[in-house]
Structures are given as C-alpha cells and as structure tokens.
C-alpha positions as CSV (number, residue, x, y, z in Angstrom):
1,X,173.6,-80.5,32.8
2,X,173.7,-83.4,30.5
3,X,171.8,-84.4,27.2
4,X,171.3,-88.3,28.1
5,X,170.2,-90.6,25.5
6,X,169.5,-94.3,24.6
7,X,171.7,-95.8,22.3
8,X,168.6,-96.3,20.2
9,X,168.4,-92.6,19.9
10,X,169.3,-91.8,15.8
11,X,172.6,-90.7,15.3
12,X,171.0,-87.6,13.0
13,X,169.3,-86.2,16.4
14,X,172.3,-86.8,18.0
15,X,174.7,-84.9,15.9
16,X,172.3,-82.5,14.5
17,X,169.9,-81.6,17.4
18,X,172.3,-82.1,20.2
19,X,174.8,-80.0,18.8
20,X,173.1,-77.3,17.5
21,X,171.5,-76.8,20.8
22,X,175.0,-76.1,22.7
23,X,174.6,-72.8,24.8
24,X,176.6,-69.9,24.5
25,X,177.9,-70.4,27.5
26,X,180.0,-73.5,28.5
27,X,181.1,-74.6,31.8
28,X,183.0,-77.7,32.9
29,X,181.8,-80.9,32.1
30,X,177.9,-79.5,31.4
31,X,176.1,-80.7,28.9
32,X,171.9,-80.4,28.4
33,X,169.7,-82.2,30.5
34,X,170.7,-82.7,34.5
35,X,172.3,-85.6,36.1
36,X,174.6,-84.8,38.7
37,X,177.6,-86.9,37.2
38,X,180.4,-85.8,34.8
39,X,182.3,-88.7,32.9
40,X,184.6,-87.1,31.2
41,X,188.0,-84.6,32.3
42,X,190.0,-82.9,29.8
43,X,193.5,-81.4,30.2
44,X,196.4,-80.1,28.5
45,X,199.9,-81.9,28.4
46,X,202.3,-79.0,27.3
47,X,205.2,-80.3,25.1
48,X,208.2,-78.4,23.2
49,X,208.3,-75.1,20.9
50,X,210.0,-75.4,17.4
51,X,212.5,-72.7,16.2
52,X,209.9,-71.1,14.5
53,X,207.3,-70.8,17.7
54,X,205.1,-73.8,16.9
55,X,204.2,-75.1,20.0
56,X,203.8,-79.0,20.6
57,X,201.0,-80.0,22.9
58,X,198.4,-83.3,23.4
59,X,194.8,-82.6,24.7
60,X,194.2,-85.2,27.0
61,X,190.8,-86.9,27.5
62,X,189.9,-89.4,30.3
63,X,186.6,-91.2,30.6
64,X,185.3,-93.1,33.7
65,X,185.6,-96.7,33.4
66,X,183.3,-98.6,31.3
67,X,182.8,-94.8,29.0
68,X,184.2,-94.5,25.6
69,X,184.4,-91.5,23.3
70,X,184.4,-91.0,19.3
71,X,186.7,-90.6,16.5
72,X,186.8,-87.4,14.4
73,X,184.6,-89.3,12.1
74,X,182.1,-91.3,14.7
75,X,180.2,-93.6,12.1
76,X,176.7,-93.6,11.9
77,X,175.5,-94.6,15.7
78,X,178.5,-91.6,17.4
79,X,178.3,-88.3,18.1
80,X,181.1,-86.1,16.3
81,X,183.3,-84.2,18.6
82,X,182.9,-80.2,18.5
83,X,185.8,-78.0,19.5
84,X,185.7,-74.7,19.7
85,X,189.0,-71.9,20.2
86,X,187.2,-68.5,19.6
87,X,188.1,-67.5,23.5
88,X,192.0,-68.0,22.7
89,X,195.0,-65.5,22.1
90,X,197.3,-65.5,19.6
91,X,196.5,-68.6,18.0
92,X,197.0,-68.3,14.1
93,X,195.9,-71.9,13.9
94,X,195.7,-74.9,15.7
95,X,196.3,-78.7,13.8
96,X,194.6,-82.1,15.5
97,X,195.5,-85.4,15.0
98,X,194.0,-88.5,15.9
99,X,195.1,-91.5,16.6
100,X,194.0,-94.6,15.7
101,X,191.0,-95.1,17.0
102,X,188.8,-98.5,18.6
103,X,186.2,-100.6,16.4
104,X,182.9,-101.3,18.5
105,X,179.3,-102.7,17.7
106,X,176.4,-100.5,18.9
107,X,173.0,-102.1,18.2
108,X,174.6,-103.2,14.6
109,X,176.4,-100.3,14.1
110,X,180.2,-100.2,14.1
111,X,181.6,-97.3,15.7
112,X,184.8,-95.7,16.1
113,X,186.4,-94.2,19.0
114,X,188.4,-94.7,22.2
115,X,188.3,-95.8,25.8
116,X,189.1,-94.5,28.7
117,X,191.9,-92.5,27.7
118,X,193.0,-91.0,24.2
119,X,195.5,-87.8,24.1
120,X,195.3,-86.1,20.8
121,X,198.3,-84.4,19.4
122,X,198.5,-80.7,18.9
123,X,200.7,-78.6,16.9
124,X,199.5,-74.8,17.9
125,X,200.8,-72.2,15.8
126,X,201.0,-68.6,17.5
127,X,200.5,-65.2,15.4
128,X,203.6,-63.8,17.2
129,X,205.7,-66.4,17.8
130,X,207.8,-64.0,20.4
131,X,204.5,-63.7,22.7
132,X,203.0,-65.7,25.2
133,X,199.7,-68.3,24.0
134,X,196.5,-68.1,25.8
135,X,194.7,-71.4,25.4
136,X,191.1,-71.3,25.4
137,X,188.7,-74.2,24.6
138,X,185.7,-75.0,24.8
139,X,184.8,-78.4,23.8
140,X,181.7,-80.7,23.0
141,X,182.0,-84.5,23.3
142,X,179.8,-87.2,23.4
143,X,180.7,-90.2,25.6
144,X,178.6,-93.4,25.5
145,X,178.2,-96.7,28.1
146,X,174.8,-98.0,28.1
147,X,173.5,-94.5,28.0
148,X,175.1,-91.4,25.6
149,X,176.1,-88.2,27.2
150,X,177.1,-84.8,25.7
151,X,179.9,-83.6,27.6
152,X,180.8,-80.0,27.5
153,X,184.0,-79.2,28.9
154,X,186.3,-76.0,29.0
155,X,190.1,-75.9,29.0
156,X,191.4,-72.7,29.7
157,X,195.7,-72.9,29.8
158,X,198.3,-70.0,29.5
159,X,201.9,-70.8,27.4
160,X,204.8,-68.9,28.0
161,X,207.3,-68.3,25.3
162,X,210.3,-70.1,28.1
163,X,208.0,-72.6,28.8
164,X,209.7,-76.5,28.2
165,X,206.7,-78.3,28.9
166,X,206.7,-81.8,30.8
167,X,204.6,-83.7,27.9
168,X,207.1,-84.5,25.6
169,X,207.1,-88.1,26.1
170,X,203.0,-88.6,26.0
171,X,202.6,-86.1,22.6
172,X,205.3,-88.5,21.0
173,X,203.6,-91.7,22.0
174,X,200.3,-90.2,21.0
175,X,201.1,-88.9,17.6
176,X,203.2,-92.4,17.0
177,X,199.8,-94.4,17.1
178,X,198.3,-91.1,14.5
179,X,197.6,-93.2,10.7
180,X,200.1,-92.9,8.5
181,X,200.1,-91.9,4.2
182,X,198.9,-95.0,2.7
183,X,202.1,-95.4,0.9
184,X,203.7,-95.9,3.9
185,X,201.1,-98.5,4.7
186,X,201.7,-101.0,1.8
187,X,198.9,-99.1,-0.4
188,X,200.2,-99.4,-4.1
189,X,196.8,-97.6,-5.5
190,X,193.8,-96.0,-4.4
191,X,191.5,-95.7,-7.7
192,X,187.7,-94.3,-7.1
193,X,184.4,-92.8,-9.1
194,X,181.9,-90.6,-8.5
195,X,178.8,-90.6,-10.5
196,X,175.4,-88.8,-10.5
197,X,174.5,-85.3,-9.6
198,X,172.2,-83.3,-7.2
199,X,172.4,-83.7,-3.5
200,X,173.0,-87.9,-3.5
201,X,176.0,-89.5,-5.0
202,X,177.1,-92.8,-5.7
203,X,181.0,-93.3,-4.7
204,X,182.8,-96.4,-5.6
205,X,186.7,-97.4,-4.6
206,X,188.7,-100.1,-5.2
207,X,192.4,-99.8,-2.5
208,X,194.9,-102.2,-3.5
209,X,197.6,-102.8,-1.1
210,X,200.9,-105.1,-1.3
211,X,199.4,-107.6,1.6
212,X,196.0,-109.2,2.1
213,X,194.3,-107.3,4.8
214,X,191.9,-109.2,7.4
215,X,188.5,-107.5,8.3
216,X,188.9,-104.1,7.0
217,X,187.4,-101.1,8.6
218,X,187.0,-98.1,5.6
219,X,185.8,-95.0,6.6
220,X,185.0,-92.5,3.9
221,X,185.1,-88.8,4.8
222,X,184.5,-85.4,2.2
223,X,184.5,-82.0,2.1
224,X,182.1,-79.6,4.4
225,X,178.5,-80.2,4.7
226,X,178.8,-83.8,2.8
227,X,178.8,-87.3,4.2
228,X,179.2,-91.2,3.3
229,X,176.5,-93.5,4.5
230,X,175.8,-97.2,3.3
231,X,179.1,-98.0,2.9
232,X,179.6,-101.7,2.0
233,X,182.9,-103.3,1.7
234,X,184.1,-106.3,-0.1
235,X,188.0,-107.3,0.9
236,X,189.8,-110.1,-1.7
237,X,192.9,-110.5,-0.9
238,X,195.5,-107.1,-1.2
239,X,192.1,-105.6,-3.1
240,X,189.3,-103.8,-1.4
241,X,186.0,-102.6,-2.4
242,X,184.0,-99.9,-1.3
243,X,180.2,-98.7,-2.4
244,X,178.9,-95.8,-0.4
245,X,176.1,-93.1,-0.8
246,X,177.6,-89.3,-0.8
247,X,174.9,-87.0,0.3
248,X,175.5,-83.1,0.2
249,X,174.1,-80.3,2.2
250,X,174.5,-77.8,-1.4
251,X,173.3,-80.2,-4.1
252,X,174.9,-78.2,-7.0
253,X,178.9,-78.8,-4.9
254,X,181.7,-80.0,-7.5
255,X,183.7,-83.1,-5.4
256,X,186.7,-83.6,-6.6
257,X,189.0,-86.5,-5.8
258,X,191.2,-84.8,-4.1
259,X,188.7,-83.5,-1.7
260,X,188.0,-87.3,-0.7
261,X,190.2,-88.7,2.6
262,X,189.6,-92.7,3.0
263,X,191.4,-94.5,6.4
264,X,191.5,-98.1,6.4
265,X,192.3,-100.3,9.8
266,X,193.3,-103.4,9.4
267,X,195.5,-105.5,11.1
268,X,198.8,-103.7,11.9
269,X,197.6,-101.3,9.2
270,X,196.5,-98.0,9.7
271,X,196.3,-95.8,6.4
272,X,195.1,-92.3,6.3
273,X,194.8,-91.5,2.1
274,X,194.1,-88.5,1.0
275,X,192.6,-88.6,-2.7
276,X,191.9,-91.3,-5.0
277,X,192.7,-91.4,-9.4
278,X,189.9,-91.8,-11.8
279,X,189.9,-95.0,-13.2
280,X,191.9,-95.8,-16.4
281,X,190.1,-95.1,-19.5
C-alpha cells in the first residue's frame, strides 16, 4: 500500500496527515493507498565497534531511477523522514547524520534531499556493550518523481559483539560528505534575534563568513513542535541575511539561541551551526 500524491498536494497534509495516519503495523515498502510498486529498498552496511562498544553502521537507501528522497529537514514542498527503533534490543541510543543533501525546485519550492542513493551514518550505542545488538527499524519515507509516495519500510538486522563488519569504507565516505561546524567552514560569526511572543515569531540572522558565498541555501531548524517558514535570504558578499517566520505548536515556549541550528550550502561550503549570539548592544 502506498499514500500517492500530486506534487500540488500541501506539504502540511503531507507531513501532518500522512504521517499521523501510519499503521501500527509496518511491512516492507507499504505505505497507504495501493499501487503495486515499491520505489524505495533500505539496508544496513555494518561497519566497526569502538573500544567502548559503539557500533559504526550507515543505513542505506536506494531509490528507482528518476525518485529522490528528503533531507532531515525537507523544506516546505517534502515530506520529513520518520524513523522508528521501539522493536530494537539493547540500543541505549542511536545518532544520525546526514549528509549534505541535493537543492531541487518543486512547483517554486526548493527542496532538499537526495537521489537515487544516500547512506546515512550511524553511530549505535548498545546498553551492554558486552552483548549482541538487535536492530529493529521501522521506517517512514517519502519519495517523490512526478507523483509523491510514502514508503514504509522495515529493517530488521542482528550485530554480534565479533562482528567486523564489511562497511567500513561506505560509512567513512558517507559521514565525509556530513556538514561540518561553521567554523570549520570559514563562518567568523553567526549573530541572530528573536522578537515577539505567542505562537508566531519573527527570527532575523545575519552569517558572516571569510569568503563571498554564491547562491546560498539557509535552512533554519528549532526545537520540538516549532518550525521556520517564509524564509527570505539576502547574500552580499561574505554577509548573509535571513528573515523567517518561527511558528510554535506551545505558544508560551522560551527559544533560546542555543536551541536554533542554521546549515548553509553554498558552493564548496557546507556549514551545520548550532546557535547564534544576540546582537551587540
């Protein structure tokens, strides 16, 4: 089964409607509304174990030709990804990175994601580092050509404590192509404001880096049940500006700046900051 929609479809039905309407019970490559075709196969590379038991590993995606998936953070016209571990064994917690994703137009829209293939890096951290891992995921994910599908897949994999892994290589080139700190990315300041109260925000930025940066792409990102929309952005030289909307599901939430994580593409760029200063005075 398959939920299949135009690309004209609103991104708030998709990610709200869609997703909320998941069954309890996933099988591979289902979705919500029948059409006979999967696009989308998911697997596990297996890389090396630390000293301390943390287990290296990439989950890797494939899409048909001519299919692309999202980012962690889709954009307005994407549907955000949905992953879900309750079914695994001693799993303490489990960190994703992404790496740098794809810049599309959809009906005006930019969108963020990746085609045909993206393996994202995983750093699993067991309870019991001594014991074996039982990997168990279940995992929504929208995949989009002309038409959008919500993919649900299930990944079900069992780690040995002995076990070397042969996906050493592929988790390394994967998490190389991850965003960086912006200081490692030529950012000398990230300064920002929030003003206004109740459930809608206005956010301001202003990202200076060392180098002028062609055709930036900012995406803005907050804490639980928030989100950035209306972002405009004015690049001058090394100095970028960013007005956005912040909308919150609990109107009374304190944001702090800390709380805020901005990634700007651009060129040979790719700068994940986390935070942002007041202004001075």
């Amino acid at each position: 089964m398959k939920a299949i929609l135009d690309w004209t479809t609103a991104f708030g039905i998709l990610a709200t409607a869609l997703v909320a309407a998941l069954p309890a019970r996933t099988v591979q490559a289902q979705a919500l509304v029948s059409s006979g075709e999967s696009f989308l196969r998911a697997d596990l590379a297996v890389g090396p174990r630390s000293a301390s038991g943390v287990r290296e590993a990439g989950l890797v995606l494939n899409m048909s030709k001519g299919w692309k998936t999202y980012w962690r953070n889709p954009g307005e016209a994407g549907i955000p990804p949905s992953f879900d571990w309750a079914g695994s064994t001693n799993i303490a917690d489990i960190e994703i990175d992404w790496p740098r994703p794809l810049s599309f137009e959809s009906f005006g829209m930019r969108t963020l994601g990746y085609a045909r293939e993206v393996v994202l890096p995983l750093r699993i951290h067991p309870v019991d580092p001594l014991a074996p891992i039982g990997l168990d995921l279940k995992l929504a994910l929208g995949v989009c050509s002309d038409i959008c599908v919500l993919e649900e897949t299930r990944v079900v994999r069992d780690i040995p404590v002995a076990e070397v892994g042969d996906g050493a290589a592929l988790i390394a080139a994967a998490r190389a192509a991850v965003p960086g700190p912006g200081e490692g990315q030529g950012l000398v300041s990230a300064v920002c404001r929030l003003t206004g109260a109740g459930a809608d925000r206005a956010f301001e930025a202003r990202l200076t880096f060392v180098q002028a940066l062609p055709d930036p792409v900012v995406v803005l990102e907050g804490p639980a049940d928030s989100w950035f929309h209306g972002t405009e952005i004015a690049a001058q030289g090394a100095e970028i500006e960013v007005h956005a909307k912040l909308s919150l599901g609990d109107p009374s939430a304190w944001v702090g700046r800390g709380n805020l994580r901005i990634s700007v593409f651009a060129g040979d760029v790719a700068a994940d900051i986390r935070g942002c200063t007041a202004p001075a005075g």
